[in-house]
C-alpha positions in Angstrom: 0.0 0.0 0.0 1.5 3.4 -0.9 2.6 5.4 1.8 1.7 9.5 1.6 5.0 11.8 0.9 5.8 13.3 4.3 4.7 17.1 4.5 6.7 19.3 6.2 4.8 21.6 8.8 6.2 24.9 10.6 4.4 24.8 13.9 6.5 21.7 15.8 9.4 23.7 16.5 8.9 22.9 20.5 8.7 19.1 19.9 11.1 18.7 17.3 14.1 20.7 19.4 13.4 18.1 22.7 14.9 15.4 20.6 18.1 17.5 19.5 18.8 18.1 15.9 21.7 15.9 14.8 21.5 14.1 11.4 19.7 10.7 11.2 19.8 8.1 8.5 16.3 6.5 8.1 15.7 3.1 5.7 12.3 2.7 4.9 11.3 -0.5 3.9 8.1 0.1 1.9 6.5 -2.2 -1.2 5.5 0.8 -3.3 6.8 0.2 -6.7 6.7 4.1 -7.6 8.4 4.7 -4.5 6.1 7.6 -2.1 9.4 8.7 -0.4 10.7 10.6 -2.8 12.4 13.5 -1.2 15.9 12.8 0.2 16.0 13.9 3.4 13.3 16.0 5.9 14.0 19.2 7.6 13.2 19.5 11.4 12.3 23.1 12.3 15.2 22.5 14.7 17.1 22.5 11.5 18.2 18.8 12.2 17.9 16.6 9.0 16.8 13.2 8.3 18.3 11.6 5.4 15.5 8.9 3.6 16.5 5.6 1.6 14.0 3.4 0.3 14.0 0.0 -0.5 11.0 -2.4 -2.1 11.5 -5.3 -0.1 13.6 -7.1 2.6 16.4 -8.5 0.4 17.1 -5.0 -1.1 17.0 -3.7 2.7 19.7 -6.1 3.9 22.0 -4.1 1.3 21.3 -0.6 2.1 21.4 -1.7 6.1 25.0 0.1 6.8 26.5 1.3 10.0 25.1 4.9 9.2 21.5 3.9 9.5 19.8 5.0 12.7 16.3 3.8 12.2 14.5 1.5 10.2 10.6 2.0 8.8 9.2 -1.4 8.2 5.6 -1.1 6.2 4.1 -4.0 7.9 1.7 -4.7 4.7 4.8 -6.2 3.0 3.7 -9.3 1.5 4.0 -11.9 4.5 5.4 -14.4 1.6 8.2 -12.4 1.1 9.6 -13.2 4.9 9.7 -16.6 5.4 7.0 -16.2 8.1 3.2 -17.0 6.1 0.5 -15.7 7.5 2.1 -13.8 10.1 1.2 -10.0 9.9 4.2 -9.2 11.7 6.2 -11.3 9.4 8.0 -8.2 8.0 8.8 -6.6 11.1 10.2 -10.1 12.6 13.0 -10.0 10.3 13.7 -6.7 10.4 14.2 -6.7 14.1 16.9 -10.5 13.4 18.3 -8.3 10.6 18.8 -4.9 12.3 19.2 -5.8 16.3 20.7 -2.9 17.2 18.9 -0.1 15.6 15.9 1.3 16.5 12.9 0.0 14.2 9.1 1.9 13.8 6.5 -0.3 12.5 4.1 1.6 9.9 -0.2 0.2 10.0 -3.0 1.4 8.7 -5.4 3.4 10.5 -7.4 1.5 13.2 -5.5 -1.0 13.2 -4.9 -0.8 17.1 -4.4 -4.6 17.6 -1.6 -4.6 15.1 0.1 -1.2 15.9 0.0 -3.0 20.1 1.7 -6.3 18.9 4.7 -4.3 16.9 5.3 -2.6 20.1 4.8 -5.7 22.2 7.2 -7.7 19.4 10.1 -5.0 19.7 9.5 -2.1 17.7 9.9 1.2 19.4 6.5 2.6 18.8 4.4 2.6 15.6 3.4 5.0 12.7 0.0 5.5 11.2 0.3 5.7 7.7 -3.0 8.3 6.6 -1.7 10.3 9.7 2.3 11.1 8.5 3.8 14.1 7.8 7.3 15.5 7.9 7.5 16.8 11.2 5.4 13.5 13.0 7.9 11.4 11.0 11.1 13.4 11.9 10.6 13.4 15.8 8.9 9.9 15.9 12.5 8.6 15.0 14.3 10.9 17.2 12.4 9.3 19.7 12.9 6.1 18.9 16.9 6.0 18.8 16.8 7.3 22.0 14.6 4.8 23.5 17.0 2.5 21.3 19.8 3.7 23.0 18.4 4.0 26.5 17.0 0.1 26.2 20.4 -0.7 25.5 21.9 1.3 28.6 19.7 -0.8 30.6 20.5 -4.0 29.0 24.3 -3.3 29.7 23.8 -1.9 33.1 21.8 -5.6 34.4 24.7 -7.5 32.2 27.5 -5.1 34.1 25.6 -5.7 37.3 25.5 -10.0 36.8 29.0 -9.7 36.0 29.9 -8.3 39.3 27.7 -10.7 41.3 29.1 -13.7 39.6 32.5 -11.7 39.8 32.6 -11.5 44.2 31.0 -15.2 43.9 34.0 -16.4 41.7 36.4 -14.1 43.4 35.0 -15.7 47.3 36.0 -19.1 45.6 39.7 -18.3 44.4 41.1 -16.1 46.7 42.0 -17.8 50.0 40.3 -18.2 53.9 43.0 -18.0 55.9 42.6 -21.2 58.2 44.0 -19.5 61.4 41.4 -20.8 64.2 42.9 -21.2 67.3 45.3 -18.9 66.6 46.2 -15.6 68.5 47.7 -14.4 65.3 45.7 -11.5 63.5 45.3 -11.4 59.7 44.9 -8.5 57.0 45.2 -9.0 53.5 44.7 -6.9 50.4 44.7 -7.7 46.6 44.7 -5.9 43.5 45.0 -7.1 39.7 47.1 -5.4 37.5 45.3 -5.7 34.5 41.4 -3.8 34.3 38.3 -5.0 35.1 40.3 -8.2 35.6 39.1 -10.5 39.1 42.6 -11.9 39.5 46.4 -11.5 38.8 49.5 -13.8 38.6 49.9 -12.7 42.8 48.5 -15.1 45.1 48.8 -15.7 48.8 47.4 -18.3 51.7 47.6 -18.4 55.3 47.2 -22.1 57.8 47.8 -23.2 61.0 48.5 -26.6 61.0 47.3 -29.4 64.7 50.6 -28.5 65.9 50.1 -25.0 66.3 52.5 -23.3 63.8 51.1 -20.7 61.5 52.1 -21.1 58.2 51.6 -18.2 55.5 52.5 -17.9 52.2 52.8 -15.1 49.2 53.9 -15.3 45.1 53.8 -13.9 41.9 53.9 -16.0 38.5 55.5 -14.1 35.9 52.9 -12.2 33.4 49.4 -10.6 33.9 46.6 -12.7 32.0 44.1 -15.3 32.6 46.8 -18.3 32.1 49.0 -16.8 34.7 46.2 -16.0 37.2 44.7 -19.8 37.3 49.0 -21.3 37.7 48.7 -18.6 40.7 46.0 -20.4 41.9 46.9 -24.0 41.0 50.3 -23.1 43.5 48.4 -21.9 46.2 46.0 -25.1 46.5 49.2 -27.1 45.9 50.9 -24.9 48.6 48.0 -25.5 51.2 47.8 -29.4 50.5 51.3 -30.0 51.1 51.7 -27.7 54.1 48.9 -29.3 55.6 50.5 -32.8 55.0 53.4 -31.9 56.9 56.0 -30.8 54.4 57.8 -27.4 54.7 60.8 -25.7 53.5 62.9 -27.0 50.8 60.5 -30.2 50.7 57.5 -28.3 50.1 59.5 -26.0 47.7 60.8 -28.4 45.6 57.2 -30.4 45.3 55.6 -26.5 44.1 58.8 -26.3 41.4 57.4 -30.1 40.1 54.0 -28.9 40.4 54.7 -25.5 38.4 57.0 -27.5 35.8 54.0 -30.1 34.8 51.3 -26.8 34.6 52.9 -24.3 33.3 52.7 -23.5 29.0 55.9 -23.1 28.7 59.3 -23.4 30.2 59.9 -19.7 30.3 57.2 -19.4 32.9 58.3 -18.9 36.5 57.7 -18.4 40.1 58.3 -16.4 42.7 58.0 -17.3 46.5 57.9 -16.4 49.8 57.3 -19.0 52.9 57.0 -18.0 56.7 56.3 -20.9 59.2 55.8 -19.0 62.7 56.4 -21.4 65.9 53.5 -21.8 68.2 55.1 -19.8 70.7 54.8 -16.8 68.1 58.6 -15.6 69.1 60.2 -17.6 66.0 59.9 -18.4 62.3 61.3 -19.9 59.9 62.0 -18.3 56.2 62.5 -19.3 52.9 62.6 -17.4 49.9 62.6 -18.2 46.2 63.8 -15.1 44.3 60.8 -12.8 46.5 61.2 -9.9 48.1 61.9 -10.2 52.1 59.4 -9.4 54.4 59.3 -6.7 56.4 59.4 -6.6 60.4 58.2 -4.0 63.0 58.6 -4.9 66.4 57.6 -3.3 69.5 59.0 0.2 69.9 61.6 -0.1 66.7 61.6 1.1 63.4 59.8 -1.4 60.3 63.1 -3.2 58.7 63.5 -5.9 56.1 64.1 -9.9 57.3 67.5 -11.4 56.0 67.5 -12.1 52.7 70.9 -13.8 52.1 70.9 -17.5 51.2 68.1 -17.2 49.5 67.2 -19.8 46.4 65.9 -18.9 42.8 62.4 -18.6 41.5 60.6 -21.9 40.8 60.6 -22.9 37.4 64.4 -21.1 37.0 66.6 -24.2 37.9 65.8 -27.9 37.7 67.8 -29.0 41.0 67.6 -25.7 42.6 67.5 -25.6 46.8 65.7 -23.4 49.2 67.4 -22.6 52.3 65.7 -22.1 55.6 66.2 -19.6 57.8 65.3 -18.9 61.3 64.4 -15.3 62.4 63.5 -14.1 65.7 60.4 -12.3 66.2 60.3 -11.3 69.5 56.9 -11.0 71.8 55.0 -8.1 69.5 55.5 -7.7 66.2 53.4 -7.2 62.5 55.4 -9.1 59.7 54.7 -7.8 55.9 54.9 -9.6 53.0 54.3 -8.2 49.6 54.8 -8.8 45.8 56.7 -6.9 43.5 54.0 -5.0 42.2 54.3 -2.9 45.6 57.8 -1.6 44.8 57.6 -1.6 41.5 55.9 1.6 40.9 57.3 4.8 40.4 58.5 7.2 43.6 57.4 10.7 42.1 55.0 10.2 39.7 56.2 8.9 35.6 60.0 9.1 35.1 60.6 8.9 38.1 63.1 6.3 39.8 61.5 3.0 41.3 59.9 3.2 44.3 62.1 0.3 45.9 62.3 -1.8 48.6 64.2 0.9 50.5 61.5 3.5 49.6 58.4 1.2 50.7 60.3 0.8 54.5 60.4 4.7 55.0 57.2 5.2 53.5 55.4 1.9 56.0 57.3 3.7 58.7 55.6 6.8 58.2 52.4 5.3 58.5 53.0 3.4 61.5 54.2 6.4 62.7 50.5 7.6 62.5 49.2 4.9 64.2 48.1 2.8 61.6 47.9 -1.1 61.7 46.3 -4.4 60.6 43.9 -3.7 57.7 44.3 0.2 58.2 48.1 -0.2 57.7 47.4 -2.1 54.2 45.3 0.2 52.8 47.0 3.4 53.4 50.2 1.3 51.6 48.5 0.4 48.6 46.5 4.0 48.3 49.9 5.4 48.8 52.2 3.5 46.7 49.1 4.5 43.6 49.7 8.1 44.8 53.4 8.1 44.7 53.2 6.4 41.0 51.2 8.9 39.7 48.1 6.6 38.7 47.2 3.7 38.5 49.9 0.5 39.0 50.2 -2.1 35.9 51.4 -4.5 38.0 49.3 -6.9 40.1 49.5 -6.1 44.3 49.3 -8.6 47.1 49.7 -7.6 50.4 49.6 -9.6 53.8 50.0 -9.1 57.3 50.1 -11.1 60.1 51.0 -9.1 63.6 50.8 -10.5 67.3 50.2 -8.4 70.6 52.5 -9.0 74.1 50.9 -11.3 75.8 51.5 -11.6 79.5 53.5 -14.7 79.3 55.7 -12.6 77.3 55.7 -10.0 80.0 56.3 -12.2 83.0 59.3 -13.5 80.8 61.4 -10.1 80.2 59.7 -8.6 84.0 62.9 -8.4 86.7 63.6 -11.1 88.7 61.9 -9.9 92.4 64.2 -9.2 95.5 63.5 -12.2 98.3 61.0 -11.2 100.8 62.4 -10.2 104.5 60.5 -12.4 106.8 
């Protein structure tokens, strides 16, 4: 059925200027052979303009459907034959909506037809057009409107999608990052992790904290080489293996040597490494044991002195770097009250004073964890004020990933009683 040439009115200047006046593209999909369309383009009194192509039927539509089009006038009195769909009035728009998914569409019906102009809407199209009732100015804002409802549907549709993905993001993110298994412990934990790479859930850092029957608090931090996806599950796959084997008893160079096998047989390729830092602190809480694997030392603060680095002489190579490599242990003294850091590169890594700067350094991070316990910081405070600071320092954000743990015990009164002076004999 022919559809009248749009008439241009002069007294819609109010409705046509709330929809904006940037150019549109508008297909109309129409079966008039004579074509009705036949100016180019329409002319809001806005002065934005609508450029008009036409084509006869669906197959010639797919062709002229570029990435310039903005809206799409299906005449639903196409012939249903002609869309695969017989005997379905809304045959035409159907594959219009599968051809075009992203644009906005607006169904054209004869007048009265109520019922049909209700179903387009219902089926997807953004509103409906009666064809004895178009004119230029009718035609021009009714697609305005649409895009815009186009492109506010789709807002919404990415706005649920971007808030699923962060649901199923904290679920997945609960299941890979660790529970420190500390119960029974006097022992307090902090911990705080940040992915290099954007919008990604996890790095190549990992980290895991257990306290094995016989009282000893085991912890645990690394960082496999690179920043993707393959690197973040190896990270992973170590920590499990890390937890398993502590909790079966081994530790030091046994347990290190079993990760190096265990990184060997995952990893992609032989240039893929490893590095490793392992704390086993004695029951008592005064001791530990430390080994590391080409990682950074951890840093100390004791009661009343200044934050300092561990030893970190003897120390072995990265896992993955040597094939018979060994892992030293060493024993440190803790004393009674002390907060023990350990860290990934990625915390030292970034810049001092902004881009060009030199490395922050490990040197650099002690005077700057100094400064905050200086303010009184500690425990989960303490590790958020480093990582806030260290972005600050860089100048932006950090490319590399960030794990940061802390484990710190208070004096107990055993402790007390066991540096207090011996008493002077009572005089009877």
């Amino acid at each position: 059925m022919p559809v009248p040439v749009p008439r241009q009115r002069v007294n819609a200047a109010a409705e046509t200027a709330a929809v904006g006046s940037t150019d549109l593209t508008l297909l109309v999909i129409e079966d008039d052979p004579a074509g009705t369309f036949t100016v180019p383009e329409l002319v809001d009194a806005s002065g934005g303009r609508v450029r008009i192509r036409t084509a006869r039927n669906l197959t010639e539509a797919e062709r002229l459907l570029t990435d310039d089009v903005h809206c799409v006038l299906v005449d639903l009195a196409l012939p249903a034959g002609r869309t695969g769909d017989d005997d379905d009035r809304l045959g035409p728009l159907h594959h219009v909506l599968r051809l075009a998914p992203r644009h906005a569409v607006l169904a054209l019906t004869a007048r009265g037809d109520t019922e049909l102009a209700a179903a387009a809407v219902h089926a997807g199209a953004q509103d409906h057009l009666c064809r004895e009732e178009l004119d230029g100015p009718l035609l021009s804002r009714a697609i305005r409107y649409a895009v815009e409802r186009k492109r506010a549907d789709s807002v919404q549709v990415k706005l649920a999608e971007s808030r699923l993905r962060a649901q199923e993001n904290a679920r997945l993110e609960r299941g890979l990052l660790p529970t420190p298994l500390l119960q029974g412990s006097d022992l307090r934990f902090a911990a705080r992790y940040r992915p290099g790479r954007s919008r990604a859930l996890l790095g190549g850092d990992f980290y895991d904290t257990v306290r094995t029957p016989d009282g000893t608090v085991h912890a645990m931090i690394g960082d496999v080489c690179g920043h993707g996806p393959d690197e973040a599950a190896l990270g992973v796959e170590l920590r499990i293996a890390w937890r398993a084997l502590t909790l079966a008893g081994l530790c030091g160079d046994e347990l290190l040597s079993t990760l190096q096998q265990v990184l060997e047989h995952e990893r992609d390729n032989e240039e893929i490494f490893a590095t490793l830092c392992t704390v086993d602190i004695a029951p008592d809480g005064r001791r530990a044991g430390l080994c590391l694997a080409g990682h950074p030392s951890p840093l100390i603060a004791r009661h009343g002195r200044a934050a300092q680095l561990l030893p970190y002489e003897d120390g072995g190579p990265a896992l993955g770097l040597l094939p018979r490599a060994r892992w030293p242990r060493r024993q440190v003294e803790l004393g009674g009250s002390w907060s023990l850091m350990m860290y990934t590169d990625g915390l030292i890594e970034g810049r001092s004073a902004g881009p060009g700067s030199p490395r922050l350094g490990q040197d650099g991070m002690v005077e700057m964890v100094n400064r905050l316990l200086a303010q009184g910081l500690g425990g989960e405070e303490l590790l958020e004020a480093a990582v806030a600071q260290v972005r600050e320092l860089n100048g932006g954000e950090l490319t590399d990933d960030v794990a940061v743990l802390l484990l710190a015990r208070e004096r107990t009164s055993r402790d007390r009683d066991r540096t207090a002076p011996d008493r002077a004999p009572s005089r009877r």
